[in-house]
PDB file of N, CA, C and O in Angstrom:
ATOM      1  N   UNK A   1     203.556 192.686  68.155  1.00  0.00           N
ATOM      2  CA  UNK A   1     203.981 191.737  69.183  1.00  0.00           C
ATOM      3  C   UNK A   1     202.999 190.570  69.249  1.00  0.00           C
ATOM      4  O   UNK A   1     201.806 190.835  69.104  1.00  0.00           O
ATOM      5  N   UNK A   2     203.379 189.298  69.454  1.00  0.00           N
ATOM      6  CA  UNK A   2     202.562 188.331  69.284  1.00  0.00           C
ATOM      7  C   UNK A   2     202.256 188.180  70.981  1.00  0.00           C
ATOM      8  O   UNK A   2     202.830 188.588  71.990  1.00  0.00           O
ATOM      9  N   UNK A   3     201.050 187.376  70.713  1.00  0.00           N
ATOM     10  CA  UNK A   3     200.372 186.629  72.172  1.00  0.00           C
ATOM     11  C   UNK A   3     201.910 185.538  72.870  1.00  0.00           C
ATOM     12  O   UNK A   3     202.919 185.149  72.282  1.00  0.00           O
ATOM     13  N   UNK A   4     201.584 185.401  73.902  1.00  0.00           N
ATOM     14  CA  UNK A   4     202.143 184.655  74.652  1.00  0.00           C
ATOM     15  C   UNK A   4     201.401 183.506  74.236  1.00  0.00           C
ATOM     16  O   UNK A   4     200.173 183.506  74.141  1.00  0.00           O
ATOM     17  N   UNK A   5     202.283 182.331  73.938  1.00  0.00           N
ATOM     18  CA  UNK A   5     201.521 181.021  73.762  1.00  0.00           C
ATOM     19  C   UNK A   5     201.485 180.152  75.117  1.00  0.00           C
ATOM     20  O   UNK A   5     202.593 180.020  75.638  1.00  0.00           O
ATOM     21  N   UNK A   6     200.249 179.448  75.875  1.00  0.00           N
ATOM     22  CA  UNK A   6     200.534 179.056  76.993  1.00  0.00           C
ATOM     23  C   UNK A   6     200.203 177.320  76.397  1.00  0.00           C
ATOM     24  O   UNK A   6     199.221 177.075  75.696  1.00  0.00           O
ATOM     25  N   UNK A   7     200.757 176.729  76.634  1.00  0.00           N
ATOM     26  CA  UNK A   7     200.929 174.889  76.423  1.00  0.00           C
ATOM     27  C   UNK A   7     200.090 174.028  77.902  1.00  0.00           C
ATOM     28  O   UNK A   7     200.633 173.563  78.904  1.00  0.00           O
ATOM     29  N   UNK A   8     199.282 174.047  77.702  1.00  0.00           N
ATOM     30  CA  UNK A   8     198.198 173.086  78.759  1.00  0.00           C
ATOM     31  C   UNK A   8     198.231 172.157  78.215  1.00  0.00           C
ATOM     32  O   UNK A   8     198.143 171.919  77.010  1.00  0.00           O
ATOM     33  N   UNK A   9     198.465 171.050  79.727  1.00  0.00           N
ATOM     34  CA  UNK A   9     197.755 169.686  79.278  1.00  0.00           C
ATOM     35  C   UNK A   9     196.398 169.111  78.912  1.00  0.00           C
ATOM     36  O   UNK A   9     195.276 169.591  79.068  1.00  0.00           O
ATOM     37  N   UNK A  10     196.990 167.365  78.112  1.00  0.00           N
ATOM     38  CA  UNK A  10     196.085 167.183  77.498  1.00  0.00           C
ATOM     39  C   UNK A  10     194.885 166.216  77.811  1.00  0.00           C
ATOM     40  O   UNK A  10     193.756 165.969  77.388  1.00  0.00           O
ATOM     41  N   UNK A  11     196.140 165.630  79.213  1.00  0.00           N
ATOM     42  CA  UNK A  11     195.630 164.814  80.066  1.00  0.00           C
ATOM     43  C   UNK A  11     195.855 164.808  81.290  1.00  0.00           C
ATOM     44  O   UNK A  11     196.355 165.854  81.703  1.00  0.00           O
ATOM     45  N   UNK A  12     195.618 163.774  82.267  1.00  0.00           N
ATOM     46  CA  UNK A  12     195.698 163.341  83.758  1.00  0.00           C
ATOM     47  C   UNK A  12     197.254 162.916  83.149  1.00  0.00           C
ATOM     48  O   UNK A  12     197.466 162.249  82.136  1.00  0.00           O
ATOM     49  N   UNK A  13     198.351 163.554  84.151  1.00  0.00           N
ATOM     50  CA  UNK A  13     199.579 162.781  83.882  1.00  0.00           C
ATOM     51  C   UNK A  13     200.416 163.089  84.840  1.00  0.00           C
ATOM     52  O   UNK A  13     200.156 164.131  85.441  1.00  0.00           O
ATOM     53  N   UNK A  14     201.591 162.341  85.255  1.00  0.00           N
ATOM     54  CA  UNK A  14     202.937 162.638  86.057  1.00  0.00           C
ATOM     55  C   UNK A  14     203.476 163.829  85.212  1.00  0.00           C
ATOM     56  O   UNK A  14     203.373 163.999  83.998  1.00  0.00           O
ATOM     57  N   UNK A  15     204.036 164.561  86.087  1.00  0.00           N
ATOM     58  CA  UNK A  15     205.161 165.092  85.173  1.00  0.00           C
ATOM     59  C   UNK A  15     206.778 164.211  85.495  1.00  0.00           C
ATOM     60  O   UNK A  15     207.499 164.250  86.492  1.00  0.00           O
ATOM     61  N   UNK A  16     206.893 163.631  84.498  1.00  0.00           N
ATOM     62  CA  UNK A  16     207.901 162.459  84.561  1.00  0.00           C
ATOM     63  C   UNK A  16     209.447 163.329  84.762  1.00  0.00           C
ATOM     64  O   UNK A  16     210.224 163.005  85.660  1.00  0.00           O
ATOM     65  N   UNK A  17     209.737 164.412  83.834  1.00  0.00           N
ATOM     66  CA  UNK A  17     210.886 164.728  83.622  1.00  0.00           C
ATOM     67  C   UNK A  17     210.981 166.561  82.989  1.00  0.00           C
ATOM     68  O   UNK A  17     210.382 166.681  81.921  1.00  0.00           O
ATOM     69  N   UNK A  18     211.520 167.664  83.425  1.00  0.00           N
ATOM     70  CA  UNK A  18     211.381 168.862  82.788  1.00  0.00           C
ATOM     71  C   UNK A  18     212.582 169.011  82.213  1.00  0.00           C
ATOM     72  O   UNK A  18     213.587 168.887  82.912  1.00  0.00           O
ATOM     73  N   UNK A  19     212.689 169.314  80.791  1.00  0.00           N
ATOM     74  CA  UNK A  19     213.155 169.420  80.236  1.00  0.00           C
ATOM     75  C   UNK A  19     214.286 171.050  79.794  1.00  0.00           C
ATOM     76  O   UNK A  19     215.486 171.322  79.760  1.00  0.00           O
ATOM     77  N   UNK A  20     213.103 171.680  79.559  1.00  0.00           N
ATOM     78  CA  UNK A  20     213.488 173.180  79.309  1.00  0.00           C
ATOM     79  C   UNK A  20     213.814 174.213  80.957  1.00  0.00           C
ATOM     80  O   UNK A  20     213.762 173.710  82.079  1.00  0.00           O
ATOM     81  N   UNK A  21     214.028 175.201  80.764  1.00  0.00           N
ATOM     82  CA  UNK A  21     213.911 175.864  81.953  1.00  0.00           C
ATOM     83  C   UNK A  21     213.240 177.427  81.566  1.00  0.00           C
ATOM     84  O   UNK A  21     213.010 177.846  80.432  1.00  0.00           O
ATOM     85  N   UNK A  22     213.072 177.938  82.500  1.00  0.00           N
ATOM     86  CA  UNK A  22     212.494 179.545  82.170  1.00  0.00           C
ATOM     87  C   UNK A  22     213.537 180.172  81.252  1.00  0.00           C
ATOM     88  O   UNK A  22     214.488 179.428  81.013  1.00  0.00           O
ATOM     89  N   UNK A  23     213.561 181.032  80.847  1.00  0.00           N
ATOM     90  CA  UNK A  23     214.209 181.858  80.033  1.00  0.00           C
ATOM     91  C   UNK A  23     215.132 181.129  78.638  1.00  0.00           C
ATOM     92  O   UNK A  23     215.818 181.851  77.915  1.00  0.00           O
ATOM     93  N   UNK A  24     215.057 180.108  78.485  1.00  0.00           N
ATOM     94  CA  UNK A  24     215.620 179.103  77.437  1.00  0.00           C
ATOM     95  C   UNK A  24     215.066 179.670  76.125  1.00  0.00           C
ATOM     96  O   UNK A  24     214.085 180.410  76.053  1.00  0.00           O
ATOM     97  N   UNK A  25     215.337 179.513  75.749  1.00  0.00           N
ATOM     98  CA  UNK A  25     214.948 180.003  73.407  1.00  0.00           C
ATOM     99  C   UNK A  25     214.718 178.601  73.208  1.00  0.00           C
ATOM    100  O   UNK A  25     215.442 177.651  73.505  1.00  0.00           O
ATOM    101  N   UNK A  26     213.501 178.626  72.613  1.00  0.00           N
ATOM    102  CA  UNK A  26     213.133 176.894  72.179  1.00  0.00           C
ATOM    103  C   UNK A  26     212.801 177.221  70.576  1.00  0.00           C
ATOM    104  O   UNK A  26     212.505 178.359  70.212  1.00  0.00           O
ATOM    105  N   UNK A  27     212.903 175.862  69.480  1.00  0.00           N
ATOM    106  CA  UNK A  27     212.333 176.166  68.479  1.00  0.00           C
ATOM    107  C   UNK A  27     211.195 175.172  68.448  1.00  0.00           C
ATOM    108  O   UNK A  27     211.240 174.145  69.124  1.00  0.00           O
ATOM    109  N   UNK A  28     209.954 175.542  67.494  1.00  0.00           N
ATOM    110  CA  UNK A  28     209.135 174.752  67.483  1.00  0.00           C
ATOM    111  C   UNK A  28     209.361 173.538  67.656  1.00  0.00           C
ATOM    112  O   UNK A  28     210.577 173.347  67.633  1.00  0.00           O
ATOM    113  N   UNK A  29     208.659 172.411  67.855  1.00  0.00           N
ATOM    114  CA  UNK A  29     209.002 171.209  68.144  1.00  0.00           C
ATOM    115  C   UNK A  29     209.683 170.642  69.185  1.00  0.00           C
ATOM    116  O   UNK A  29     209.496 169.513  69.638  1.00  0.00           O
ATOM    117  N   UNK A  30     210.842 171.830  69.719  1.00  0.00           N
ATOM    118  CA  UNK A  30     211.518 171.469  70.994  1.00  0.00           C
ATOM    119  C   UNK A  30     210.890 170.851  72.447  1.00  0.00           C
ATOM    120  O   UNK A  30     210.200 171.700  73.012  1.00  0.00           O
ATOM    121  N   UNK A  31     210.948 169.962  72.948  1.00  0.00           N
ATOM    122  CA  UNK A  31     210.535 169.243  74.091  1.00  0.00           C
ATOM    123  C   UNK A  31     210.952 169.885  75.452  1.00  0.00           C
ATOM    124  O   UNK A  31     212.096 169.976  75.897  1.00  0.00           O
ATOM    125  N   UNK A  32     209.821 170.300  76.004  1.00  0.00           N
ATOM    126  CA  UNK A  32     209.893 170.954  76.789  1.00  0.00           C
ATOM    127  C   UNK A  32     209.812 170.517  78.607  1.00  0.00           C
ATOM    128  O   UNK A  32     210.401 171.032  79.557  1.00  0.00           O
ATOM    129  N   UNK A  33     208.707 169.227  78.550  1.00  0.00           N
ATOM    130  CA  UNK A  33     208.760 168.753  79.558  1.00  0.00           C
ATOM    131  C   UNK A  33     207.728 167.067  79.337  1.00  0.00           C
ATOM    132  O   UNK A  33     206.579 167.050  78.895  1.00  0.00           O
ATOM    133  N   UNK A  34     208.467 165.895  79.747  1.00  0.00           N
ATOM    134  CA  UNK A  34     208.042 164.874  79.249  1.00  0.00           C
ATOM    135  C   UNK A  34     206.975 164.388  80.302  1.00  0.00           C
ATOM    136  O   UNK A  34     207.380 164.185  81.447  1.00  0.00           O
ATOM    137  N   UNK A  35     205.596 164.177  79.999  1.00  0.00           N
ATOM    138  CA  UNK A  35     204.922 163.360  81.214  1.00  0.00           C
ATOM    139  C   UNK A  35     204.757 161.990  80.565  1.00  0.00           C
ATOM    140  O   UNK A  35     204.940 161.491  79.455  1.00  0.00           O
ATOM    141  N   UNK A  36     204.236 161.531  82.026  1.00  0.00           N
ATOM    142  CA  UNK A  36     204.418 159.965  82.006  1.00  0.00           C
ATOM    143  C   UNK A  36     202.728 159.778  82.553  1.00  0.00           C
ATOM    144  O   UNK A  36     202.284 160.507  83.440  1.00  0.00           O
ATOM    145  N   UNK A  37     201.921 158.745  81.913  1.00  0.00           N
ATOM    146  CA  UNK A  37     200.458 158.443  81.505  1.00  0.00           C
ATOM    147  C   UNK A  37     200.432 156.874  81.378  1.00  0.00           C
ATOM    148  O   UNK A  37     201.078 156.253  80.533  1.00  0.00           O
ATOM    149  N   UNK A  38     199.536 156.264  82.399  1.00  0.00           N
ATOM    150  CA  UNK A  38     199.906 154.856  81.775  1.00  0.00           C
ATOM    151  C   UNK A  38     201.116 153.898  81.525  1.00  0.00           C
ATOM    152  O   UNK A  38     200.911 152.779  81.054  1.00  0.00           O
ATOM    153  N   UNK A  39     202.176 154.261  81.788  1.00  0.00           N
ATOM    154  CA  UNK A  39     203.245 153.915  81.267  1.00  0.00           C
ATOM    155  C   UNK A  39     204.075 154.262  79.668  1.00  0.00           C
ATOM    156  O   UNK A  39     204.994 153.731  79.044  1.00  0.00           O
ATOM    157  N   UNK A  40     203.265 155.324  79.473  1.00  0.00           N
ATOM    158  CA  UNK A  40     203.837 155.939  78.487  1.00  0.00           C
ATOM    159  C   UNK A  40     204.952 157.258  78.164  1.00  0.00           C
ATOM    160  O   UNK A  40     204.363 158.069  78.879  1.00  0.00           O
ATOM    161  N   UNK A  41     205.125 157.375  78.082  1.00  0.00           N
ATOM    162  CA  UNK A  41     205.755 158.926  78.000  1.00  0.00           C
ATOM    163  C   UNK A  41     206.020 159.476  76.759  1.00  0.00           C
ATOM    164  O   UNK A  41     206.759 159.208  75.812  1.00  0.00           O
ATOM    165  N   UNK A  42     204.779 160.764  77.180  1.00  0.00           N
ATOM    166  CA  UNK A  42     204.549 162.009  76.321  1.00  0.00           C
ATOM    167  C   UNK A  42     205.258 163.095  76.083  1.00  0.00           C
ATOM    168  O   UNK A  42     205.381 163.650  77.175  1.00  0.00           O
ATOM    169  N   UNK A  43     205.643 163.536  75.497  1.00  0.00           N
ATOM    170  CA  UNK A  43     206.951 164.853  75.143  1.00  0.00           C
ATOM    171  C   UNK A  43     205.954 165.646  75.036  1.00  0.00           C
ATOM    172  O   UNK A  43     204.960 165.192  74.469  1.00  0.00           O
ATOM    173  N   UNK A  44     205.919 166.927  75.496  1.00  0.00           N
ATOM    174  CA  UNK A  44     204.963 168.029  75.383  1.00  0.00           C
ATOM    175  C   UNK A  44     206.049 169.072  74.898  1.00  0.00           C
ATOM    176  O   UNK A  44     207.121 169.313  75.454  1.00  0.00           O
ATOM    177  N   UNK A  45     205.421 169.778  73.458  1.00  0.00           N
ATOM    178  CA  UNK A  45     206.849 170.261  72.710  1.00  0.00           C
ATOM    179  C   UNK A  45     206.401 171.799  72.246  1.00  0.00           C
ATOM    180  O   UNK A  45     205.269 172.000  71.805  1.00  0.00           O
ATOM    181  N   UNK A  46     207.201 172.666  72.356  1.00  0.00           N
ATOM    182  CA  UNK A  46     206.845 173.884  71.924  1.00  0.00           C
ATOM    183  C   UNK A  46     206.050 173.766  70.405  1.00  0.00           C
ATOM    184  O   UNK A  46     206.135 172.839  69.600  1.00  0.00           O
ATOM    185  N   UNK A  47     205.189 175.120  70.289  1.00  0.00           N
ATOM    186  CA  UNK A  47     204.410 174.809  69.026  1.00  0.00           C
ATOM    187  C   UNK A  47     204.902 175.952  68.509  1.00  0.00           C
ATOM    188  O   UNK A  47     204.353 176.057  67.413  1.00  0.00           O
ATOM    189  N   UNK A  48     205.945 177.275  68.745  1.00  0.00           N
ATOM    190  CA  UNK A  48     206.405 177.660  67.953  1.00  0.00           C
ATOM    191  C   UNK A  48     207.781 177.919  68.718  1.00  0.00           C
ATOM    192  O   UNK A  48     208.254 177.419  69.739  1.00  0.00           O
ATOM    193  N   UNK A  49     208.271 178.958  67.773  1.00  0.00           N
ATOM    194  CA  UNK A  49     209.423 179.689  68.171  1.00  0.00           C
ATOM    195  C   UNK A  49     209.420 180.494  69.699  1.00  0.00           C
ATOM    196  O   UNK A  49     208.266 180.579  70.119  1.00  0.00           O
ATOM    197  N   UNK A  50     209.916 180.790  70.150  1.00  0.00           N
ATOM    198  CA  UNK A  50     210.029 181.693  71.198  1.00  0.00           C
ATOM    199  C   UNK A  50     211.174 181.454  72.702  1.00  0.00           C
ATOM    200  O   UNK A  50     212.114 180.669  72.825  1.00  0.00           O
ATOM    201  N   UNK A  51     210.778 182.181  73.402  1.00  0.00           N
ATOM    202  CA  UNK A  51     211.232 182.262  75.231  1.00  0.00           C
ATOM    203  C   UNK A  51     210.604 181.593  75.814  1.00  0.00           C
ATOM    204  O   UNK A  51     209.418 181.902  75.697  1.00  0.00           O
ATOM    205  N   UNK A  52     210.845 180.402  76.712  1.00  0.00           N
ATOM    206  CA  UNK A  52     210.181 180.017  77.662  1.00  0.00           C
ATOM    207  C   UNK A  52     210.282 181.031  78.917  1.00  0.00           C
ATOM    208  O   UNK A  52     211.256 181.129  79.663  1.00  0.00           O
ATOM    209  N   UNK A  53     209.017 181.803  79.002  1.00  0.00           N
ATOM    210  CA  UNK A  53     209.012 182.824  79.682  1.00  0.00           C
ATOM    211  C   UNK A  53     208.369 182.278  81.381  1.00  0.00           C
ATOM    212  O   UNK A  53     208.639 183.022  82.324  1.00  0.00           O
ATOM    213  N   UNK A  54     207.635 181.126  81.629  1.00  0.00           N
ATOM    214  CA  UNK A  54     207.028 180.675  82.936  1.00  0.00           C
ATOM    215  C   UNK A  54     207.346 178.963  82.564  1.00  0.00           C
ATOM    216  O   UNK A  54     207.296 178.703  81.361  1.00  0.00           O
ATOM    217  N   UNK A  55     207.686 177.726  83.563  1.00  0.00           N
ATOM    218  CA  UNK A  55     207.266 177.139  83.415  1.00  0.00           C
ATOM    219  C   UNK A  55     206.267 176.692  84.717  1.00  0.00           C
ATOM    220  O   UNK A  55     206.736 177.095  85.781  1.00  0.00           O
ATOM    221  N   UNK A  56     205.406 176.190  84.813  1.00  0.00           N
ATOM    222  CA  UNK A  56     204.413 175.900  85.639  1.00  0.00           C
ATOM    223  C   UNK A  56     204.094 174.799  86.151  1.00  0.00           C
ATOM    224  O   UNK A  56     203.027 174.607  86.734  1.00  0.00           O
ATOM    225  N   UNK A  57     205.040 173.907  85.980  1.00  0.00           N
ATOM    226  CA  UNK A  57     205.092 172.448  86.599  1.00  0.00           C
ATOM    227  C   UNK A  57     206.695 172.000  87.009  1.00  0.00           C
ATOM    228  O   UNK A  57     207.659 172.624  86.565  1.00  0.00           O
ATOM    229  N   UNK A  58     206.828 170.866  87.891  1.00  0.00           N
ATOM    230  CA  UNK A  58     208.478 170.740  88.429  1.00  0.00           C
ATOM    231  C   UNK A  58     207.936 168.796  88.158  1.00  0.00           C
ATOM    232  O   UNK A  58     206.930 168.236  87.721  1.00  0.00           O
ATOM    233  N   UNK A  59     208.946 168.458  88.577  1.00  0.00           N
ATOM    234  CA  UNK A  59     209.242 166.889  88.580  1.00  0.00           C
ATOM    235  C   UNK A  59     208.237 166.030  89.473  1.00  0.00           C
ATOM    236  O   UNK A  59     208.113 166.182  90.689  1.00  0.00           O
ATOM    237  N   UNK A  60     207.723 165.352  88.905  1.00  0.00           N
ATOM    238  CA  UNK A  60     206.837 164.521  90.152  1.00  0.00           C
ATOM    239  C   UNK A  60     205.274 165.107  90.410  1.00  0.00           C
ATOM    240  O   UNK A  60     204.358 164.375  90.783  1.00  0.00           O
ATOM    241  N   UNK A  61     205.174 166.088  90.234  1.00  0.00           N
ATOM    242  CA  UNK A  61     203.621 166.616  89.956  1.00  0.00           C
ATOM    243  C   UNK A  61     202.797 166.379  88.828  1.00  0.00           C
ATOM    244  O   UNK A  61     203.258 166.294  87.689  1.00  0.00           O
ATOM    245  N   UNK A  62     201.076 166.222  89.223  1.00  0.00           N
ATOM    246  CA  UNK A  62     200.175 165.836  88.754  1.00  0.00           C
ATOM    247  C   UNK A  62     199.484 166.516  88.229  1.00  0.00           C
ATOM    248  O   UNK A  62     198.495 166.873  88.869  1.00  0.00           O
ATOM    249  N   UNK A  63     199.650 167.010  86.867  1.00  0.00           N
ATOM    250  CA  UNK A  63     198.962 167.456  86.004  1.00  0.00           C
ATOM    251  C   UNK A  63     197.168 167.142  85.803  1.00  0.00           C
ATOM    252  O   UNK A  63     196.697 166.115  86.291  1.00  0.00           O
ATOM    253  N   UNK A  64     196.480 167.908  85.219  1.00  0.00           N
ATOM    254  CA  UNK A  64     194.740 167.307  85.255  1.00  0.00           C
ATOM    255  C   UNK A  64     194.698 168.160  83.793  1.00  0.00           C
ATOM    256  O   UNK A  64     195.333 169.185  83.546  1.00  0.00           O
ATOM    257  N   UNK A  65     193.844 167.500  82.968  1.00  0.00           N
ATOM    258  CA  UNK A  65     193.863 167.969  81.362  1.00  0.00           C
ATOM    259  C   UNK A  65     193.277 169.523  81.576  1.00  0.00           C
ATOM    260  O   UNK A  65     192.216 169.736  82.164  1.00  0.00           O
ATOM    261  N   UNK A  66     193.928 170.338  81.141  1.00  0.00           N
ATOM    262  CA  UNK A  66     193.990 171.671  80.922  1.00  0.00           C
ATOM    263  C   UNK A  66     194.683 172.648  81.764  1.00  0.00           C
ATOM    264  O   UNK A  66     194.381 173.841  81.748  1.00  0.00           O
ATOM    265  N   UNK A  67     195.911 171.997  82.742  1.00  0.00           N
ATOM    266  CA  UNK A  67     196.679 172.686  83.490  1.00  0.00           C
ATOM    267  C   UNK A  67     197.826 173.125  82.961  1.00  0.00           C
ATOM    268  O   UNK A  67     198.658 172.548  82.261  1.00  0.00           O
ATOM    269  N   UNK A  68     197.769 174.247  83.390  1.00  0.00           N
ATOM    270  CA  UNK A  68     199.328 175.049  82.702  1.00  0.00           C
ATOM    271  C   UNK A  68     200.500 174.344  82.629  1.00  0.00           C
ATOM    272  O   UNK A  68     200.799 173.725  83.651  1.00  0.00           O
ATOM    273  N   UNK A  69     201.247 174.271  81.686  1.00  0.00           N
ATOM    274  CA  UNK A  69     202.648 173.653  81.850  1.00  0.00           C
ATOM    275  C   UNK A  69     203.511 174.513  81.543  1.00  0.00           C
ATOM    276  O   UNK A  69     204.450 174.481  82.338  1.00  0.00           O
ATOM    277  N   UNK A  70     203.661 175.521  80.486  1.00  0.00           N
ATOM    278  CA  UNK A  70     204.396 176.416  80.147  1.00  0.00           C
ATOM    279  C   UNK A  70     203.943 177.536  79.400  1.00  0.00           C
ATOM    280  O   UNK A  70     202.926 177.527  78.706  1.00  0.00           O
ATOM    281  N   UNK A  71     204.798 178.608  79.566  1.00  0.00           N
ATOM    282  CA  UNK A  71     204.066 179.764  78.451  1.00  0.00           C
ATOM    283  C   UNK A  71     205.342 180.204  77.637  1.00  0.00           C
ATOM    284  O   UNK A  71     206.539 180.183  77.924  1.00  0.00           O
ATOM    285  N   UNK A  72     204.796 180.525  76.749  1.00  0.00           N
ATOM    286  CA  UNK A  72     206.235 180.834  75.427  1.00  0.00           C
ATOM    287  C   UNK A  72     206.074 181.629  74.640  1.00  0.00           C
ATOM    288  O   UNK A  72     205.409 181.319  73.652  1.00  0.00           O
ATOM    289  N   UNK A  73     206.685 183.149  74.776  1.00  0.00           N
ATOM    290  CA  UNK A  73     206.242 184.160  73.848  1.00  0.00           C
ATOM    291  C   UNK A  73     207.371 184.450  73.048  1.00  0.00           C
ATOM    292  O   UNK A  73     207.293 185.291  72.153  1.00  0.00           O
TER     293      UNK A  73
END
């Protein structure tokens, strides 16, 4: 059985938009929840296969670099 992968941010950011929801099947690369930085917007994207088993942020909240956003086993 593999580790649960947990996806922390990388920065100070909005969470602009959530994408995925709990229990969803994502494949690598899939975009999971987009923040907004500066006027930019960042796609924060699964890094492998799996379940989005928690997500840990909603719309409009302020992320700080190394806060949970999702876990995916």
């Amino acid at each position: 059985m593999e580790m649960a992968e947990e996806i922390r941010a990388e920065m100070v950011a909005n969470v602009w938009k959530v994408v995925a929801s709990a229990g969803d099947t994502v494949s690598e690369g899939d975009t999971l929840v987009i923040l907004e930085s500066m006027k930019m917007e960042i796609p924060v994207v699964a890094e492998s296969d799996g379940v989005v088993r928690q997500l840990a942020v909603n719309e409009g909240d302020v992320v700080q670099d190394g806060d949970l956003i999702a876990v995916i086993d």
